[in-house]
C-alpha positions, 0 to 999 in steps of 0.5 A: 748143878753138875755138867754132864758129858756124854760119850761121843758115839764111836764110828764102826771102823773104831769099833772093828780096830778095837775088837781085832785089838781083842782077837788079834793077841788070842789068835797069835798064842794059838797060832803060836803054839801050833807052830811050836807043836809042829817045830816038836813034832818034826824035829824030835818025833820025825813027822814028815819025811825030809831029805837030811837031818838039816832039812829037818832042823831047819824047818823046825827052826823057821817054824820056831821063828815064825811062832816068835813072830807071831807072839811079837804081833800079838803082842804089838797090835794092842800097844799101837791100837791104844796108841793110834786111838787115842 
């Protein structure tokens, strides 16, 4: 005779966390990658038309930092998701 344990039903606002936990990392690396294609494009290419060469450097350096924060997140959102869920 074994005992069998069902799995409690999870609510929808547990399903909705965990499924933003999926998409949430997949949607940083994009958005990631086009903040990087952008700091290129405008800092080695000239897209745009700005008025010096710092403006320029500094707009391709906070998009740069952008990028990095948006992988931090990506990465972030999973780690506290299995955390706060538990």
């Amino acid at each position: 005779m074994g005992v069998c344990l069902a799995k409690k039903p999870e609510s929808g606002v547990r399903h909705l966390v965990r499924f933003l936990a999926l998409g949430v990392p997949t949607v940083s690396r994009i958005l990631a990658v086009a903040l990087i294609v952008a700091a290129i494009g405008i800092a080695f290419f000239n897209i745009g038309s700005y008025a010096t060469d710092n403006d320029r450097a500094l707009v391709a350096l906070l998009l740069t930092v952008f990028a990095l924060v948006s992988l931090v997140i990506g990465f972030a959102v999973p780690v506290l998701t299995r955390r706060f869920l538990r």
